[in-house]
Each structure stands twice: as C-alpha cells, then as structure tokens.
C-alpha positions as semicolon CSV with decimal commas, in nm:
position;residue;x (nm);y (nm);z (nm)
1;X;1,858;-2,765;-3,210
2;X;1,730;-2,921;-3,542
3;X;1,997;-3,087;-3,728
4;X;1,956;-3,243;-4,057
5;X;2,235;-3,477;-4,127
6;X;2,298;-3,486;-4,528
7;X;2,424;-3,835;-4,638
8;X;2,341;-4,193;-4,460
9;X;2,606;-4,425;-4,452
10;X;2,839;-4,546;-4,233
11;X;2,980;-4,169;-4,093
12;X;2,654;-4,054;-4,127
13;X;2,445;-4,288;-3,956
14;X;2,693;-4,268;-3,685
15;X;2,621;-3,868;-3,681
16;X;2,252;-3,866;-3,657
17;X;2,246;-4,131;-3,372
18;X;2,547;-3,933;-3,163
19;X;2,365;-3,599;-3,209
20;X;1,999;-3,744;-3,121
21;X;2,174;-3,949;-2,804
22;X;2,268;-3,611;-2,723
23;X;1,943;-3,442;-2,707
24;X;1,919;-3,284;-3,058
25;X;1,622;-3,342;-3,299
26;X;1,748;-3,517;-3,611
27;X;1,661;-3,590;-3,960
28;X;1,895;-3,830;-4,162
29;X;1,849;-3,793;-4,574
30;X;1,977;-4,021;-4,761
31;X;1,926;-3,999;-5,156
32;X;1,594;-4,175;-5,280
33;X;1,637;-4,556;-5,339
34;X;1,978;-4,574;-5,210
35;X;2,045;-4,860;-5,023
36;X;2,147;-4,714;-4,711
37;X;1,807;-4,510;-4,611
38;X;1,594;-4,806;-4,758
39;X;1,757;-5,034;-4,481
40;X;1,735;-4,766;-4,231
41;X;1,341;-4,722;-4,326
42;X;1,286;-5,054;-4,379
43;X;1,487;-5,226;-4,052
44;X;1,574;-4,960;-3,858
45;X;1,917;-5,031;-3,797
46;X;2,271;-5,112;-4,030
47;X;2,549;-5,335;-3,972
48;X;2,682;-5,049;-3,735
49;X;2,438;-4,912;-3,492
50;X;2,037;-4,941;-3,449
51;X;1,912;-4,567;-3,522
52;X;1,637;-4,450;-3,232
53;X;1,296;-4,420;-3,364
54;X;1,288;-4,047;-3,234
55;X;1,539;-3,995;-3,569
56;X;1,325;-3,842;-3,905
57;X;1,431;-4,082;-4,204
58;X;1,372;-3,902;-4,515
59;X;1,498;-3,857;-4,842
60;X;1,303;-3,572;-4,920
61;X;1,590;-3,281;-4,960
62;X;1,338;-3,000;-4,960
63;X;1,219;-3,113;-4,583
64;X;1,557;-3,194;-4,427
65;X;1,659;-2,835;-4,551
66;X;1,400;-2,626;-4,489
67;X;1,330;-2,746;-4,138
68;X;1,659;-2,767;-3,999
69;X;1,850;-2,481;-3,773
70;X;2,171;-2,671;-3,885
71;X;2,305;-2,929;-4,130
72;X;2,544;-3,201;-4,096
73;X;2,689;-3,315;-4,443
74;X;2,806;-3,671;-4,453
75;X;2,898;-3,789;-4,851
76;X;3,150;-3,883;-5,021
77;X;3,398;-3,648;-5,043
78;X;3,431;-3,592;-5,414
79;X;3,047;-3,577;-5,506
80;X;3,057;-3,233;-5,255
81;X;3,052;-3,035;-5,565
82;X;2,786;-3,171;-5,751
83;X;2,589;-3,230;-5,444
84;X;2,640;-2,873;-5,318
85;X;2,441;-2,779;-5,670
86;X;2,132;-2,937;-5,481
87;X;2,137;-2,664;-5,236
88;X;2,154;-2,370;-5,477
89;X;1,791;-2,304;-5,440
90;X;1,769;-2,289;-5,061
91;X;1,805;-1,971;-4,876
92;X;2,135;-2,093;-4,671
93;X;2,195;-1,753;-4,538
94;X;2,111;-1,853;-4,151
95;X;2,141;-2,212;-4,141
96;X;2,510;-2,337;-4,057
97;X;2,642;-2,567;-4,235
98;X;2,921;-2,857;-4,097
99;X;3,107;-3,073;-4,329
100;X;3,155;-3,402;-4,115
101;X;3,415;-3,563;-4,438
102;X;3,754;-3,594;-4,506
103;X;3,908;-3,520;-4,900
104;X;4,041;-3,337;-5,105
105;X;3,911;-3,255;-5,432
106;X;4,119;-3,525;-5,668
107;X;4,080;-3,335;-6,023
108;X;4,159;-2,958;-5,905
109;X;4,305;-2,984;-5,517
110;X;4,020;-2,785;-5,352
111;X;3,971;-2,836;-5,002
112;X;3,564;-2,937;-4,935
113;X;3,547;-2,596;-4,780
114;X;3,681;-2,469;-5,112
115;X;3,481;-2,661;-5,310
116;X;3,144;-2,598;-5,171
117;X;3,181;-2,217;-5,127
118;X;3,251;-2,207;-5,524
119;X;2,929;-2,309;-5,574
120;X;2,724;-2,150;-5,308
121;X;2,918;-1,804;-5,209
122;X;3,122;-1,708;-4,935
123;X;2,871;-1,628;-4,699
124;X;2,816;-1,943;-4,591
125;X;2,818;-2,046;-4,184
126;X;3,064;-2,314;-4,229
127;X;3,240;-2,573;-4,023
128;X;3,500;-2,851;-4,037
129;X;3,449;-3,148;-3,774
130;X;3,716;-3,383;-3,832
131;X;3,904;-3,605;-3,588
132;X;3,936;-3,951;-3,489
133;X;3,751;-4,256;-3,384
134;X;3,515;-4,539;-3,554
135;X;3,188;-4,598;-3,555
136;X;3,214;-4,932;-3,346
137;X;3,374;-4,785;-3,060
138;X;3,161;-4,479;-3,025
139;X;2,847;-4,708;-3,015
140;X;3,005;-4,909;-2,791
141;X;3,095;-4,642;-2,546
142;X;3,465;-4,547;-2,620
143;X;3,503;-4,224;-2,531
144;X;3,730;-4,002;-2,836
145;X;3,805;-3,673;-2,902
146;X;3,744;-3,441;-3,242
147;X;3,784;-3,093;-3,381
148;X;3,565;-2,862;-3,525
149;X;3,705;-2,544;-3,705
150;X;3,564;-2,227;-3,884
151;X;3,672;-1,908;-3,992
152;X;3,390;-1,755;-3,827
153;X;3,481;-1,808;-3,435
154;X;3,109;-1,753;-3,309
155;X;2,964;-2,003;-3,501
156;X;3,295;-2,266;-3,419
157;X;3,251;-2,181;-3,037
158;X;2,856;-2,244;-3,058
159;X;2,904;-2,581;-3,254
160;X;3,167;-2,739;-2,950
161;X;2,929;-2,604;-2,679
162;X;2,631;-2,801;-2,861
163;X;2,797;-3,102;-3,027
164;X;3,059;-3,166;-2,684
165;X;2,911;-3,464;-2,415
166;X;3,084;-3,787;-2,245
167;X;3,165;-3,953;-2,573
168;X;3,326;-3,708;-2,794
169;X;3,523;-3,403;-2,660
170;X;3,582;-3,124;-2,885
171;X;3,858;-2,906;-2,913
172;X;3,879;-2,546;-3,090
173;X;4,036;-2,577;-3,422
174;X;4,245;-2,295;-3,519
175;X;4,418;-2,363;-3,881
176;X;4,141;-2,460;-4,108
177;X;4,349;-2,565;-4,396
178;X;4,600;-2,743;-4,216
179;X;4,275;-2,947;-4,018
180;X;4,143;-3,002;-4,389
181;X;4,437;-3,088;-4,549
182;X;4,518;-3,300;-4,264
183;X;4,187;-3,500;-4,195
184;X;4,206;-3,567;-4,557
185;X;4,597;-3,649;-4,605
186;X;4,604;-3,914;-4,319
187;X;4,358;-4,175;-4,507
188;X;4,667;-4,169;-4,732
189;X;4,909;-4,267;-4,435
190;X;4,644;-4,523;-4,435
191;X;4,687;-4,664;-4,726
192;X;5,099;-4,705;-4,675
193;X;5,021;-4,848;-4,312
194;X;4,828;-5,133;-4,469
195;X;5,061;-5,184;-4,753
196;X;5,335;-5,206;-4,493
197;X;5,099;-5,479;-4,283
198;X;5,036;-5,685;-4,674
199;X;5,453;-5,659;-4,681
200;X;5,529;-5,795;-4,334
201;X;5,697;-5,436;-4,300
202;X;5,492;-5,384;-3,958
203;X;5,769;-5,288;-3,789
204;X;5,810;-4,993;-4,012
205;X;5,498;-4,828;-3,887
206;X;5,638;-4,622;-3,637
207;X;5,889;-4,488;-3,883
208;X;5,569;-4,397;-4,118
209;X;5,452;-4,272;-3,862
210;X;5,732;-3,989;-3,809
211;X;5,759;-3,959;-4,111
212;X;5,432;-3,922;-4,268
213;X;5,339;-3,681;-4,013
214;X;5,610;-3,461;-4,129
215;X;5,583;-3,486;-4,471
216;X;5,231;-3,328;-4,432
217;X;5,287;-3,077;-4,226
218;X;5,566;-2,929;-4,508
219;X;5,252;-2,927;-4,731
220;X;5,019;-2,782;-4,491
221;X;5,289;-2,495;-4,426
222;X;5,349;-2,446;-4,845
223;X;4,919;-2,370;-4,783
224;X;4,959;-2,110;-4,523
225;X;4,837;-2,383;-4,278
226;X;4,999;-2,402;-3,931
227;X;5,333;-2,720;-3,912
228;X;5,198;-2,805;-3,583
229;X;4,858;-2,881;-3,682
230;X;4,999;-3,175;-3,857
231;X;5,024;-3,284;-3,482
232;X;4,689;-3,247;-3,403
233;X;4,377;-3,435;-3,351
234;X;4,301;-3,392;-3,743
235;X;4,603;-3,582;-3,843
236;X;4,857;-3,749;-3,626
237;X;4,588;-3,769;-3,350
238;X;4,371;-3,982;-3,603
239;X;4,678;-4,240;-3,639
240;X;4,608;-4,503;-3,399
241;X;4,247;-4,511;-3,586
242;X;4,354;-4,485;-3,969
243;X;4,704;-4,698;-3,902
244;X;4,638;-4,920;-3,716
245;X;4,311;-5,059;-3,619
246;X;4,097;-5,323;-3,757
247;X;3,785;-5,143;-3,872
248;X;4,017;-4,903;-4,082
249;X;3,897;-4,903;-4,427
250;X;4,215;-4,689;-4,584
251;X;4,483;-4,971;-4,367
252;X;4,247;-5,262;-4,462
253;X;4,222;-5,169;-4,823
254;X;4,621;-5,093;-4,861
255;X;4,638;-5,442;-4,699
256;X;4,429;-5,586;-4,960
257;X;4,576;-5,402;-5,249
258;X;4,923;-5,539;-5,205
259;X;4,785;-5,915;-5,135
260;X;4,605;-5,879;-5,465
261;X;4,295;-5,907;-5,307
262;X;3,959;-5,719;-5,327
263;X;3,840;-5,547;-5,048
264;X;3,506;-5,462;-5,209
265;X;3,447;-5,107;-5,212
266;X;3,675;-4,790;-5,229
267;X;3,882;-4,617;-4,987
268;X;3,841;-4,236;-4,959
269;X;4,283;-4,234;-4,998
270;X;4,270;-4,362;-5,324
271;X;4,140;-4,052;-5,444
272;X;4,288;-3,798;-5,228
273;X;4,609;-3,918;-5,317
274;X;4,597;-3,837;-5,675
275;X;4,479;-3,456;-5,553
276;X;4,774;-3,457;-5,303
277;X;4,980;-3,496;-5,625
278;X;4,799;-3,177;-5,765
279;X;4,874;-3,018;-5,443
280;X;5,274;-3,118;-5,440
281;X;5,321;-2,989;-5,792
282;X;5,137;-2,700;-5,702
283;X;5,342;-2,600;-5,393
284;X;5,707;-2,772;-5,487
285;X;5,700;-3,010;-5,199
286;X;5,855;-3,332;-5,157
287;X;5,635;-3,594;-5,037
288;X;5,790;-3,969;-5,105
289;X;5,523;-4,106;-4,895
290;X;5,234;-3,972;-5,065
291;X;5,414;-4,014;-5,385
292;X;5,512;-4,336;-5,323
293;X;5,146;-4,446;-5,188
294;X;5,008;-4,276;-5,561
295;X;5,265;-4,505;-5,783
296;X;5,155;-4,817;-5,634
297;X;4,803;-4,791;-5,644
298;X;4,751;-4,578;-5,955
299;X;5,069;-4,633;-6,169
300;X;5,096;-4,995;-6,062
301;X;5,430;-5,038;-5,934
302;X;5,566;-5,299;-5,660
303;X;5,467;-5,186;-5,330
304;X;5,722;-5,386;-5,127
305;X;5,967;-5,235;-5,369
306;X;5,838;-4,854;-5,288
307;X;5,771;-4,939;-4,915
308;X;6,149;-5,057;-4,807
309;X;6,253;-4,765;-5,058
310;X;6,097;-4,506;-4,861
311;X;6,325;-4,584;-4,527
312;X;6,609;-4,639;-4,739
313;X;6,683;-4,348;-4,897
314;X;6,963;-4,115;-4,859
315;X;7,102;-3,996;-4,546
316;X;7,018;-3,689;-4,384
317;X;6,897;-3,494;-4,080
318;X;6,608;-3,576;-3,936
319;X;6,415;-3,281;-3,944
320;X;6,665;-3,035;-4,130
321;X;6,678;-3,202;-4,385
C-alpha cells in the first residue's frame, strides 16, 4: 500500500518509519520550511529515529495526496480544521483517511473526527488509531499495543490486517467517541500526574489513577460513548505511558508547570483541557480532575492546593457515588 503520512514531527516521523519497516511505501510531508522536514531532508534522521532512505520526503501536498492509496495525518490536534481546508480540492472519495492524534477541539468541543468531516463531508473513509507507547521504545524494539476504530467496519478491519506486525498489535475499536474522547482526555490525566510528581504527591498516583479513569468514562457515557471504553487501550491502557514515564511530554510539562519552570514547548493537555470544560458544561458532568487540572494551569491557582483537594473531598461511595 502507498501511505502518505501528513505531518513530520515527533508522532509522525515515528509513523512513516513503523509503516515503511513494515513493508509499506511511504511519503512523509511536512509543511515547506518547517523545521522538522528540513532536518529530515537535510540529515536524514531527528533526535528520535533515523528515517530509511526508501521513505519519500516531500512537502509538496499535491504529490503526497494524489499518489497515495491511504493517508496518515499526524498534526497538531487543533490546526485539523484549518489544515483539513488544504484537502478541499482533492478528490478524497477512495483514499482512506487515518487520524494518528489525540484532541479535542478547545474552542467548540469537536472530536478530530468531528472536526474534519465539517469541512470535507461525511463520506469520508475515516479512522481513529490511538493507543499507547513512545517513540523511544518502539524504535528500540518494545513491543505495544494500539487501537484503530471507524464507523465503517470494512475499512477498520482492512487497516489492523495492514498496519498489525511484531511491534504494535492492534485491536478492533468499537466506541469511536469514547476512543476519541479518551485518547484525547488522558494527556489531561497527564498533566495532574506530573503536577502530583512537582508536589511530592507521588503516592497519589494510583488514586488519580482510579479516579481519573472514572471521571472520563461518566463523560464518555453523557456522549453516547461506551463506560468501559474508558478502560481500554485508548485511555487507561495509555496510563503507564502518559503518567508515568519519562519521555511523557503531558507528566513532564505538569511537572514543570508547578516547579515554575519552562519546559519549552506545549503539551497537547493544555488545550484539550479547556475543550473538556466545553464538553462538561455541555453534558452536566462533574469532573474535579479535569476541572481541577484547567484552574491551575489556565486560571492560575495553587496546584498543591487543588491536588490534595481532589482526594480530600467529601465522603462517598466509591463508584455510586
């Protein structure tokens, strides 16, 4: 198959080596002039992986579309939109089309599948593939496993059969919002597992953990999402990577929030927390963590303050309640 992957850095880099080491012809576009294609064209490698010379480097849009059987897309989460306005004047009708993020929409609360089919139609053959695991340990050999979802089952069962091999093992999704919502929603979990770590509240994880997890599957359910998927690969499953390891960007920036010190570029929680507010007000759920998470980093109060408040509030059943 020829897959373009859409978008260059770190998760996309990552995608076009994976599905080239797995036998697929790949082109990686990255926008002209931005610095991640100019230091895969000019060294042939980044600071995670070296990409194989049998990998297209381009950032001509017109030829990674129109040549491809399938596209990968790899951005930032929030400039979906006004990327997806790009790809208005390609016939999209045959070519599938997987988005490899995880967001939600921070000014309106759209899902990415949401956000991209407002601009280019409801026709389109589209995918989720969400999950866990970093790019170090998948270059280094460590085996994970992932999701990939779509309402349209043909395309979802052709995608596992051609993406699966050694290092990643997909699984069937089968709730699409509740795998969006809960991709996206854990890089907020994130963000209060590295605040905890900044507050010497380690201990506390596991208790986020329980927590957290439930807390978004009450939203995903107020969707028409599935509770259990909040138990999933998309979300609890991508714990360990999001909460606790060292090359997590959401942990490692809620870290360096709280210690007053800059981590240097942006976490993708920071904005999906402000649309998880949209989302809470929308649906009438309760969600301390999230809304706790949202008035430290964009309201600017204490986060040891919120953080021992969140497992000190009032009694009640554990999951009755």
């Amino acid at each position: 198959m020829k897959i373009s992957v859409l978008g260059c850095g770190r998760w996309g880099g990552f995608i076009a080596w994976y599905l080239n080491k797995i036998g697929h012809e790949v082109t990686s576009w990255g926008l002209e002039g931005c610095k991640e294609i100019v230091e895969l064209m000019e060294t042939g490698k980044n600071k995670y992986l070296t990409m194989p010379e049998s990998v297209k480097l381009t950032s001509d849009l017109d030829m990674a579309v129109e040549t491809a059987d399938a596209m990968v897309i790899s951005i930032s989460s929030q400039a979906l939109g006004s990327f997806a306005e790009s790809l208005k004047k390609y016939d999209l009708s045959d070519k599938p089309i997987i988005l490899c993020m995880k967001g939600i929409n921070s000014k309106t609360g759209q899902r990415l599948t949401e956000v991209i089919t407002e601009v280019l139609g409801e026709d389109l053959l589209l995918a989720i593939w969400v999950g866990p695991g970093h790019v170090q340990d998948y270059t280094a050999g460590i085996p994970n496993c992932m999701v990939i979802d779509s309402k349209n089952e043909e395309l979802k069962r052709k995608l596992v059969d051609e993406f699966s091999s050694d290092l990643i093992r997909f699984y069937y999704g089968n709730d699409l919002i509740g795998n969006e919502v809960g991709a996206a929603a854990k890089n907020v979990i994130g963000l209060a597992a590295g605040m905890l770590d900044g507050a010497n509240l380690t201990s506390l994880k596991g208790a986020l953990m329980a927590r957290g997890t439930r807390e978004i599957s009450r939203l995903m359910v107020a969707m028409g999402g599935d509770a259990l998927t909040a138990y999933g690969l998309a979300h609890l499953g991508d714990y360990e990577a999001t909460l606790f390891s060292k090359h997590s960007h959401n942990r490692m920036y809620g870290e360096a929030f709280i210690k007053g010190e800059d981590f240097g570029s942006l976490a993708e929680g920071v904005e999906t927390v402000k649309a998880i507010m949209i989302l809470k007000e929308k649906y009438n759920v309760e969600m301390p963590i999230c809304e706790g998470v949202y008035n430290v980093i964009h309201k600017g109060m204490k986060a040891e303050e919120v953080m021992k408040s969140l497992f000190l509030r009032s009694i009640k059943e554990e999951f009755r309640g």
